[in-house]
C-alpha positions, 0 to 999 in steps of 0.5 A: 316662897315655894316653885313648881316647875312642870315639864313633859307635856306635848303632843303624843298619838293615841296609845303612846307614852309621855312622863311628866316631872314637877320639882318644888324648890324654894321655901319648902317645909314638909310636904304631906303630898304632892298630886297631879291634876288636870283641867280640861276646857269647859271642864272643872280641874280634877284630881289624877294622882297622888302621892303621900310622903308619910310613912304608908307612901300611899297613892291615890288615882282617877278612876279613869287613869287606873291601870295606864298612870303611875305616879311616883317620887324622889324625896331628895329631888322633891320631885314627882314623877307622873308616867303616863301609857295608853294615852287617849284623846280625853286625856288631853288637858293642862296638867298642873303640879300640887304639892301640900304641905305642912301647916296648911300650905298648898301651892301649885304650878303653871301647868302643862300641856298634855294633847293625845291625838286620835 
């Protein structure tokens, strides 16, 4: 069994800063990546950032996160790191934690709360 504990969230005013942190303990093989996405009432869960953990270490990001979000990783910590700066209110959302994984293994966190006020 793999865990994904998220912390970070909370309320933050419109143009400030929050970092979100994931760690994955438990059963862990290899992991491919390990993304953050979000979901917002009403709206479907959408993909924010990611990061491989190949030899490239590529990164993907929305395209309306790009310039203000930075993903990042400590592979001895199986740990990501998702640094957020110039928050906006439509960044408010339940930000949840996925890591993928060898042989078709993917698993997810509970989440957390991330409000921008206006």
């Amino acid at each position: 069994q793999v865990q994904l504990v998220e912390s970070g969230g909370g309320l933050v005013q419109a143009g400030g800063s929050l970092r979100l942190s994931c760690a994955a303990s438990g059963r862990i093989v290899s992991i491919n990546a390990m993304g953050w996405y979000r979901q917002a009432p009403g709206k479907q869960r959408e993909l924010v950032a990611l990061i491989r953990y190949g030899v490239g270490g590529s990164t993907n990001y929305a395209d309306s996160v790009k310039g203000r979000f930075t993903i990042s990783k400590d592979n001895a910590k199986n740990t990501v790191y998702l640094q957020m700066n110039g928050l906006k209110p439509e960044d408010t959302a339940l930000y949840y934690c996925n890591v993928h994984m060898a042989y078709g293994l993917d698993y997810w966190g509970k989440g957390t709360l991330v409000t921008v006020s206006s």
